[in-house]
C-alpha positions in Angstrom: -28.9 6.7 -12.9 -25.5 6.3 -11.7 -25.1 6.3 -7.8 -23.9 8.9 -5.9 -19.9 8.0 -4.9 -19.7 8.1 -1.4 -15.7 8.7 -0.2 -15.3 6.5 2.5 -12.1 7.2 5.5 -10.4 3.5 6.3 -8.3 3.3 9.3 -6.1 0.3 10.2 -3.9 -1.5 12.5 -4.0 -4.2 14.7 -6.4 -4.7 18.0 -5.2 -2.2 20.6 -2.9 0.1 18.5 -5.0 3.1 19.2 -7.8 3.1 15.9 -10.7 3.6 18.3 -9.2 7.2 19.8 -7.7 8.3 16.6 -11.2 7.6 14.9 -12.9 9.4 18.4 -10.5 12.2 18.2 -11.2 13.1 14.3 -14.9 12.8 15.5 -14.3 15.2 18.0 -13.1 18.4 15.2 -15.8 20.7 14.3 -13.3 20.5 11.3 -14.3 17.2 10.0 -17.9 18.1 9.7 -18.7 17.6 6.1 -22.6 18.4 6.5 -23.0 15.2 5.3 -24.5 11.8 7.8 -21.8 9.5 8.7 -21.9 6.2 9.1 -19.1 4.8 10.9 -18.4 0.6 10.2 -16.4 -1.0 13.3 -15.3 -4.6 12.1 -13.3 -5.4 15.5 -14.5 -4.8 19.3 -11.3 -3.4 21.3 -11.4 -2.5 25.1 -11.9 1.5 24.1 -15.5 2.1 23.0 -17.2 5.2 21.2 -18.4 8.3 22.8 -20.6 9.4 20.1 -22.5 12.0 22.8 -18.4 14.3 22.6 -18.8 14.1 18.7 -18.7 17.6 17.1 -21.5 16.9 14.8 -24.6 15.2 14.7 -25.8 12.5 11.8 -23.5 9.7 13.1 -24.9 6.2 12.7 -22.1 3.9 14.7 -22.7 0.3 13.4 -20.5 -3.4 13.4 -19.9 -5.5 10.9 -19.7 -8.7 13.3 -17.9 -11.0 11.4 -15.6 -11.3 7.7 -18.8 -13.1 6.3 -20.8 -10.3 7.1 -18.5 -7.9 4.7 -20.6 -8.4 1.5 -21.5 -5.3 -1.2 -25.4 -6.2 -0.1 -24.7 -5.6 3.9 -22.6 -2.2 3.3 -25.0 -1.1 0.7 -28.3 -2.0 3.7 -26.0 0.0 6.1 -25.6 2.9 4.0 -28.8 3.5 2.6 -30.5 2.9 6.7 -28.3 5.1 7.5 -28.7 8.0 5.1 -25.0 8.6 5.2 -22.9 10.6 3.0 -19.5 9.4 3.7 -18.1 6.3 5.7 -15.4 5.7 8.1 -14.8 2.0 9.0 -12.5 0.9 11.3 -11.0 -2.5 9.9 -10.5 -5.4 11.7 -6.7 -5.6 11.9 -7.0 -9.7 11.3 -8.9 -9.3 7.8 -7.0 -9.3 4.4 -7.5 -6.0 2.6 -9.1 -7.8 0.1 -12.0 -9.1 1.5 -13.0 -5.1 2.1 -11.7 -4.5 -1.5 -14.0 -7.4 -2.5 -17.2 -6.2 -0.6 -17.1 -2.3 -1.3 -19.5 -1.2 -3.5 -18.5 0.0 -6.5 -19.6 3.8 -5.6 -17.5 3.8 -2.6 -14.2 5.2 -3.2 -11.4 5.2 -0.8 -10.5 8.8 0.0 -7.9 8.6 2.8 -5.9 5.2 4.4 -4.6 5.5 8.2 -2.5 3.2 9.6 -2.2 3.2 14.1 0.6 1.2 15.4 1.4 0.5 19.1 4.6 1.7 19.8 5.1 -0.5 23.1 4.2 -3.7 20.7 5.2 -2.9 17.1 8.3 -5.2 16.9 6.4 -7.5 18.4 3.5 -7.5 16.2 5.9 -7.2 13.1 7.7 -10.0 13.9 5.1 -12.4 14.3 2.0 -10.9 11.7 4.9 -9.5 9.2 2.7 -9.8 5.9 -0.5 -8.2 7.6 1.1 -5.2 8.8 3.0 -4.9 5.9 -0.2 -5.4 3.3 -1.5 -2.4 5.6 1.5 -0.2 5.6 1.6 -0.5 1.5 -2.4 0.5 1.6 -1.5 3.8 3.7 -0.3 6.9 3.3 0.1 7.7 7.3 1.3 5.6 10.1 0.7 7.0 13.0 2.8 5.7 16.6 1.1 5.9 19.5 3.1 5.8 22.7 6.1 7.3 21.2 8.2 6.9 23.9 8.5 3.1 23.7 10.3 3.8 20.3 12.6 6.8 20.9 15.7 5.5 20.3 17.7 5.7 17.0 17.6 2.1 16.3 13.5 2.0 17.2 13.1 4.7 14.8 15.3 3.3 11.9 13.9 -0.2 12.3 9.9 1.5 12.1 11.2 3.0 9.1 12.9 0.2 7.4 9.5 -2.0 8.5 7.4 1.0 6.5 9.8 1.1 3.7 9.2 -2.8 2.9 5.5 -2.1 1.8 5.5 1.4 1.2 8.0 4.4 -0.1 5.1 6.7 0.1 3.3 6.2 3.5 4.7 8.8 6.1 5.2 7.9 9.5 4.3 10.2 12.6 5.3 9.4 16.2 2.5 10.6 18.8 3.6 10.3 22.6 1.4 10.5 25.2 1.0 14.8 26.1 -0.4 14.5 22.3 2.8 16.2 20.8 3.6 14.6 17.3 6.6 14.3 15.9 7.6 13.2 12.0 9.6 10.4 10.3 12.5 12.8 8.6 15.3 9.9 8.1 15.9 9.7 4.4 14.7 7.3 1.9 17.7 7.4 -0.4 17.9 5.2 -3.6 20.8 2.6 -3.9 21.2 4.0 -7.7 21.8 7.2 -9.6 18.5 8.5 -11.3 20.2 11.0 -12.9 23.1 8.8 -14.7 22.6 8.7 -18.0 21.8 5.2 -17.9 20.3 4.0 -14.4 21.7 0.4 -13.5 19.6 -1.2 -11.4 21.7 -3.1 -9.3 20.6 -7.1 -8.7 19.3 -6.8 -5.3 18.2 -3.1 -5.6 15.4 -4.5 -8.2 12.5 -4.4 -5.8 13.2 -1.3 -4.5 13.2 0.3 -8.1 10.2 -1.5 -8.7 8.3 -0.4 -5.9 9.5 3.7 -6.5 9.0 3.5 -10.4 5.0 2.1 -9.2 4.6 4.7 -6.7 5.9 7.6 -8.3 6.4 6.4 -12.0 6.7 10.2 -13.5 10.2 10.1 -11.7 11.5 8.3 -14.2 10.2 8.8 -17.7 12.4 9.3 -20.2 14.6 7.8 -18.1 16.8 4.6 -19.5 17.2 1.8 -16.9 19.3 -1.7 -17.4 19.0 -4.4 -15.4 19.0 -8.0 -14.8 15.8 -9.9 -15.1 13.4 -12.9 -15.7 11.5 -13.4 -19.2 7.6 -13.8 -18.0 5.7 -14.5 -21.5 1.9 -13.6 -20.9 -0.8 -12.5 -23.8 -1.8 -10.2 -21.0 0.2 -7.6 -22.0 -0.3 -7.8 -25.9 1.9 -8.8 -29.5 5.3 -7.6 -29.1 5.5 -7.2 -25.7 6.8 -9.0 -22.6 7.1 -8.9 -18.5 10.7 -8.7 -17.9 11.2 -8.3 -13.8 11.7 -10.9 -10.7 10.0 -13.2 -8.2 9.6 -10.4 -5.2 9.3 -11.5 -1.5 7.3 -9.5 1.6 7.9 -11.7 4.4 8.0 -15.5 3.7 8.7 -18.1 0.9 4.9 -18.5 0.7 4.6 -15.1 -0.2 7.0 -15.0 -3.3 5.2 -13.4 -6.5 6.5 -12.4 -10.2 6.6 -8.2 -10.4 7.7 -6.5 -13.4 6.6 -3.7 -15.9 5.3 -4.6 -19.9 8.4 -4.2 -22.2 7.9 -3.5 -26.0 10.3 -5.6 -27.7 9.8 -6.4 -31.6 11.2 -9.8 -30.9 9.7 -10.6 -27.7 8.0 -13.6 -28.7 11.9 -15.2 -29.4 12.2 -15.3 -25.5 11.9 -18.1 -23.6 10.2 -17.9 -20.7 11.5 -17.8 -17.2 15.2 -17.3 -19.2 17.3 -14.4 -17.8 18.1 -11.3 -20.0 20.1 -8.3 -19.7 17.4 -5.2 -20.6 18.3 -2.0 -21.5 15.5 0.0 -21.5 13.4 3.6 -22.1 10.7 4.2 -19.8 7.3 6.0 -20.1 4.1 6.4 -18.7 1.4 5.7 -20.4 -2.0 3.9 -20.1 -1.6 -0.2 -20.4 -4.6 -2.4 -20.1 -2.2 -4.4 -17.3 -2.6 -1.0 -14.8 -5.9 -0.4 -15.8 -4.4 2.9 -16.2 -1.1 4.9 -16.6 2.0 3.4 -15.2 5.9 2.5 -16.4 5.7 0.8 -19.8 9.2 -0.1 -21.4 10.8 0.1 -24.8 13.7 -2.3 -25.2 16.8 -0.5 -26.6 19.1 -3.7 -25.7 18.7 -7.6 -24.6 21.1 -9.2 -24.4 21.4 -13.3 -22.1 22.8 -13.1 -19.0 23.6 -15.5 -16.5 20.4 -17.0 -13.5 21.5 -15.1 -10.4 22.3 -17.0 -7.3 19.4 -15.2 -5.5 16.8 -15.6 -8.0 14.5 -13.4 -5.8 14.8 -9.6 -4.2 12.4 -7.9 -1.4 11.7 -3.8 -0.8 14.3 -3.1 1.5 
């Protein structure tokens, strides 16, 4: 008998950017109250602890998870079943990888909802110096919220927030929260450096990652649609006979952090490529199921390749 899924809530952010209230406020609504027992996870000790007696509900089980060895399948799976609970909330340590907690959840727990705190009196700060942590948990979110909005007020605050987001993330809203608990909302527009509705979308050379990363978010946006571009030829047998990876070596934040993104492309002759060579694609776009999503996403049909010449930069970023 398959096990019951259990939808678990993750919040994120670095030590002191406000994860313990925002989890103690949410606690705090009678609305949250699913009827089911909660087991809330905390994976880093701040200097703000629980309250559990203000809760709204009862059937909270407040446990740790003391250390990133401790984040194993067996230990969540103890916690759960000790604690009877119906749903989880865990409250990440903001030093962890996402993937050691993508590694250790069971395969019944499903991530239902991602929210990111920042610290608006340290976010440059902290994005300056941990760049590919933040940014692994702004892509993983689909809210940000600023605390201590005031620090960031200004135009340029706001605009460098958003361009910070926009790196990871075209899809991960931002909401500013000063301190009388008003909230205000990101509104500054994400606009695309190419025409979608051209006939034929160029991509430009540097505007590759950020087509990349709003054709993976939000894929339906463009089928149909015919895109050129410049790319790389990456041969793999993971995407089948007659088909090939054309795309580009991507950077987040640093050299070390440079890796090959691209969609499958149908190509009768893809197998004449040479790999790493660069190609001029034109392209058709759908969305369709391909065993290199594990599910549906942008899948290519050559129309035209053509050789082109190596760019200078020979890799792009998402901003």
């Amino acid at each position: 008998m398959a096990a019951t899924e259990i939808p678990v809530y993750l919040f994120l952010g670095q030590l002191e950017s406000g994860k313990t209230t925002f989890i103690q406020e949410t606690m705090n609504d009678p609305k949250f109250d699913s009827g089911d027992k909660t087991l809330l996870l905390i994976c880093e000790e701040g200097e703000v602890e629980y309250r559990p007696e203000e809760f709204a509900f009862g059937g909270v089980t407040v446990d740790t998870i003391e250390s990133q060895a401790e984040l194993t399948p067996e230990v969540l799976e103890e916690k759960a079943k000790k604690s009877g609970a119906g749903r989880v909330l865990i409250e990440y340590n903001g030093m962890w990888p996402l993937a050691a907690l993508s590694e250790a959840l069971p395969p019944h727990w499903l991530i239902y909802q991602t929210i990111c705190t920042a610290d608006g009196t340290t976010f440059r700060t902290y994005f300056e110096n941990m760049r590919q942590l933040m940014l692994e948990k702004f892509g993983a979110s689909e809210l940000l919220v600023v605390n201590r909005a005031e620090a960031v007020s200004s135009s340029d605050d706001r605009e460098y927030i958003h361009k910070a987001v926009r790196q990871a993330s075209r899809r991960c809203d931002i909401a500013y929260e000063y301190s009388d608990g008003s909230v205000e909302y990101d509104d500054l527009p994400d606009e695309l450096p190419f025409d979608i509705e051209a006939d034929v979308i160029d991509i430009g050379d540097e505007d590759f990652g950020i087509w990349y990363l709003d054709a993976s978010e939000d894929p339906e946006k463009y089928a149909g649609k015919t895109v050129r571009f410049t790319a790389q030829v990456c041969q793999t047998p993971r995407v089948g006979q007659g088909q090939f990876v054309p795309g580009r070596f991507a950077m987040t934040c640093c050299v070390e952090d440079i890796q090959f993104v691209g969609f499958p492309c149908k190509y009768d002759d893809a197998k004449k490529l040479a790999q790493r060579s660069w190609i001029k694609l034109t392209a058709k776009v759908r969305v369709q199921f391909h065993p290199l999503f594990g599910g549906k996403g942008p899948v290519l049909t050559a129309l035209e390749v053509e050789p082109a010449k190596p760019l200078e930069q020979d890799y792009v970023t998402f901003s």
